[in-house]
N, C-alpha and C positions, 0 to 999 in steps of 0.2 A: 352159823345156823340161822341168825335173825338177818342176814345181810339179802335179806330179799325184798327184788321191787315190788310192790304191789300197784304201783302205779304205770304200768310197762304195755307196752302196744298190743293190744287186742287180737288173738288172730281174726275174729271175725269183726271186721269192720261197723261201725256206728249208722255209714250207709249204707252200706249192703241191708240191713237188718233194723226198723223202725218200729217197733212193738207192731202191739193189733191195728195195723195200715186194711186201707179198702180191700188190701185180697190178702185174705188170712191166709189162706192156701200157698200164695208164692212165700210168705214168709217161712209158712212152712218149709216150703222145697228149699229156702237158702239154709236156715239150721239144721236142718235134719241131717247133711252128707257129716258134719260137724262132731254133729252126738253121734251117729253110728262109727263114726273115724276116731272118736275117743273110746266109744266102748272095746273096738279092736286094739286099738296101742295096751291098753291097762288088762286086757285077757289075757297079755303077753306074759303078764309077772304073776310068779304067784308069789303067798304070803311072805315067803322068805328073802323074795328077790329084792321086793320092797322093802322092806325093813333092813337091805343088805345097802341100800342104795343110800347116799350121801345126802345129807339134809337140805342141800340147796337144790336136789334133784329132784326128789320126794315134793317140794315145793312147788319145784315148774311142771309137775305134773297134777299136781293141785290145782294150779294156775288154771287150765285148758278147762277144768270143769268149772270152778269157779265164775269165767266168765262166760258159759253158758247159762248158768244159774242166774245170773243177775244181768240175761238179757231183760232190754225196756218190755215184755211183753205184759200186757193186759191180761185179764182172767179167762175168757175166752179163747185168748190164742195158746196161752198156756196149756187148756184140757186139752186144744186141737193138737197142738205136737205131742204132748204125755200120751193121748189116747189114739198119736197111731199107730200103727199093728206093729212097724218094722222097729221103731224106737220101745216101744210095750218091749217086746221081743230083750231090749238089751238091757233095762232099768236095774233087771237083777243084779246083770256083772255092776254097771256103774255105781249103786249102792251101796253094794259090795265093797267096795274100793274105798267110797267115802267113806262108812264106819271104821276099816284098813288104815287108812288115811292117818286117822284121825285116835287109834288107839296105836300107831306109830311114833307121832308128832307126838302126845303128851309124854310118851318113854322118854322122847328124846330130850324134850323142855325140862322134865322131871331132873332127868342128868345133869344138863347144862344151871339147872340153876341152885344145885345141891352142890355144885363145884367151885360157884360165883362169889367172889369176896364180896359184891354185891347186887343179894336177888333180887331189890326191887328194880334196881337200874336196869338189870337183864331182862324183869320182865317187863316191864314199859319197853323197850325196844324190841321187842316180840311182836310181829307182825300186823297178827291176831288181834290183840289189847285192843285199840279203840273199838272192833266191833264187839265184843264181850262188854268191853265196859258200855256202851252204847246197848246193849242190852239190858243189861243190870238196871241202868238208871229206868228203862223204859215199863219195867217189871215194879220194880221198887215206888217210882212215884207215882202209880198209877189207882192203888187200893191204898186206903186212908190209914197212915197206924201198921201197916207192913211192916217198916223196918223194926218196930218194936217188939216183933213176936220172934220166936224163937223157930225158925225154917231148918223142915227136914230135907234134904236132897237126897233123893232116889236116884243110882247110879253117878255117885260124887267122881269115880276116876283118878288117877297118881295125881293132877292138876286139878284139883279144885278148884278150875277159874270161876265158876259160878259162887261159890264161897269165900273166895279170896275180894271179890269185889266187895260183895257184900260185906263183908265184917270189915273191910279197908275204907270203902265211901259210906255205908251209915251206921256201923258199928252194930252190926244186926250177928243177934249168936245165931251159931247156925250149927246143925247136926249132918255131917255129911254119913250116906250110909254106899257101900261097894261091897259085892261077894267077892271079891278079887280079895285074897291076904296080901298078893305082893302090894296089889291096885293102895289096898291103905295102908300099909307099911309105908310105901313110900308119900302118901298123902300126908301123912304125919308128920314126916320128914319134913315136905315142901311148907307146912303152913308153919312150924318152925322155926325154919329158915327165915321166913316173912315174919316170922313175931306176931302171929295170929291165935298160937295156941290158948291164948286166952276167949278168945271170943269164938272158935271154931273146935267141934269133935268129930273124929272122923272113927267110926267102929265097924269093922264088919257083918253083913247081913243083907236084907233086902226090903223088900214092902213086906214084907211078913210080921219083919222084925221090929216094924214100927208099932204093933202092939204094945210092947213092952218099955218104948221110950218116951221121954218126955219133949214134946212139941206141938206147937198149937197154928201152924201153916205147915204145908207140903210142896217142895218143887220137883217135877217127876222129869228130868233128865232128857233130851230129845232123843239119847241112843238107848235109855234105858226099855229091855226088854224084858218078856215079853208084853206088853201094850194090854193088852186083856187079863190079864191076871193080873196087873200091877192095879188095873182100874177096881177090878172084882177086890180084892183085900180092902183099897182105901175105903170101900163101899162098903165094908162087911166095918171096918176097925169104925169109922164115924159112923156109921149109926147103930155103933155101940159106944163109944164113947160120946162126941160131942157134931153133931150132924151141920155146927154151922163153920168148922172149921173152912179154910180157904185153901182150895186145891189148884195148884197152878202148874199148866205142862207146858211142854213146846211140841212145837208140826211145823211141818214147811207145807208152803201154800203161793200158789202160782208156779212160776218155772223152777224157783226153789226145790219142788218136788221134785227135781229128775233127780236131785241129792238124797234125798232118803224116804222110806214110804210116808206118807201123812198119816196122823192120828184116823179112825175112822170112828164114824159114830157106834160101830158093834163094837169098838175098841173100848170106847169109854160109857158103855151103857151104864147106865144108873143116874149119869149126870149129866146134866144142862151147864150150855154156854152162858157166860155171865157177862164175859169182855174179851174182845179179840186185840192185842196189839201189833201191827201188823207191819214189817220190818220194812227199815229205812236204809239207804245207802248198801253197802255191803254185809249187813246182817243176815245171818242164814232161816232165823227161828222169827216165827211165829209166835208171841208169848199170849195163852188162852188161862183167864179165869173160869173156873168150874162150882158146881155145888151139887148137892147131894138133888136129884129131883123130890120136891114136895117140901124144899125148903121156901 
């Protein structure tokens, strides 16, 4: 499962494709046949096919999106391919796929490291790992006194890689919350596994359910849905309890976006931008501090 290069020949070429070059437009015209040619391969499977498919395979179909998402392009060339019609047109399917993707791959990891005489080794060889942990770090030493609080994670997932880090590199408790029963069943399992259960809970629910728990920061999940109601509760829960808590989500920004929608500002009304951390190397997220407006 983990026996994948990630360092493996491009299909679209470094020259062919220069980010935001003097003619935005030809840039365009060389990724665009790229994105439409991926969106037609992955129409092809539906949810079952995928998940029927062998984990190294699942991967190299990851791959192709992947290094679209982390072409060199600038912010401008970025909105120019997202916002043109025939690509607009496919963002659904491809989105689609990557949430798919990605609620595949944690089943599968889940399995593999609940099976492992040894889960940490399994999961440092895990493909994934540096750019998660390379998230973590980038989340965590950014606000002062973070790892000391007690972080609730909205849409935690079987792989609590967001939690696993954290309680692993700063020893930060942390509350994971999933409406999935199997979702934290086996989340349970995995932190575990990893000897986490001391500094990590994992309970069934939602942003709803944060009313009634104890935590004083919030990280709200990049796939967690829906984006408007999760925003509305945190907004209704702190400023009734404590209005200067720290709300922290992820979005994709730049060509990252062809991966999953971006947060929108009617998404998250009630709150202001605080600090944008904005992804290096192979990182998919966007990590944004928030706060209640009229703090």
């Amino acid at each position: 499962m983990h026996d994948i290069n990630y360092f493996h020949e491009h299909e679209l070429k470094d020259h062919e494709f220069l980010g935001c070059c003097k003619d935005c437009q030809t840039s365009l015209n060389i990724i665009k046949p790229h994105i439409l040619a991926f969106a037609r391969k992955i129409e092809k499977y539906t949810p079952e096919m995928l998940a029927a498919l062998p984990p190294d395979e699942l991967y190299r179909l990851y791959q192709l999106l992947d290094d679209l998402a982390h072409m060199d392009a600038g912010p401008h060339l970025a909105n120019l391919i997202l916002d043109e019609e025939e690509i607009k047109s496919v963002l659904p399917v491809i989105r689609a796929y990557y949430a798919m993707f990605f609620s595949i791959h944690e089943k599968q990891l889940a399995e593999t490291l609940l099976h492992s005489h040894d889960p940490w080794k399994t999961l440092s060889g895990f493909p994934l790992y540096p750019r998660y942990e390379a998230l973590i770090k980038g989340q965590m030493e950014t606000i002062p006194h973070l790892p000391e609080k007690r972080i609730a994670f909205i849409g935690c997932g079987p792989v609590p890689m967001s939690l696993i880090f954290m309680a692993h590199l700063y020893k930060t408790r942390c509350l994971g919350l999933d409406s999935s029963e199997e979702s934290v069943l086996t989340a349970r399992k995995v932190i575990g596994a990893l000897g986490l259960q001391d500094l990590v809970e994992i309970v069934q629910g939602d942003d709803a359910s944060l009313e009634n728990l104890k935590w004083d920061a919030v990280l709200v999940a990049a796939l967690a849905e829906p984006k408007e109601r999760i925003f509305e509760n945190l907004k209704r829960i702190l400023s009734a309890q404590n209005p200067t808590i720290p709300v922290i989500y992820r979005t994709y920004t730049g060509m990252r976006a062809v991966l999953y929608a971006p947060v929108s500002p009617s998404d998250r009304k009630g709150f202001r931008i605080v600090k944008e951390i904005f992804p290096t190397g192979r990182v998919n997220n966007t990590t944004v501090f928030a706060e209640l407006e009229g703090q």
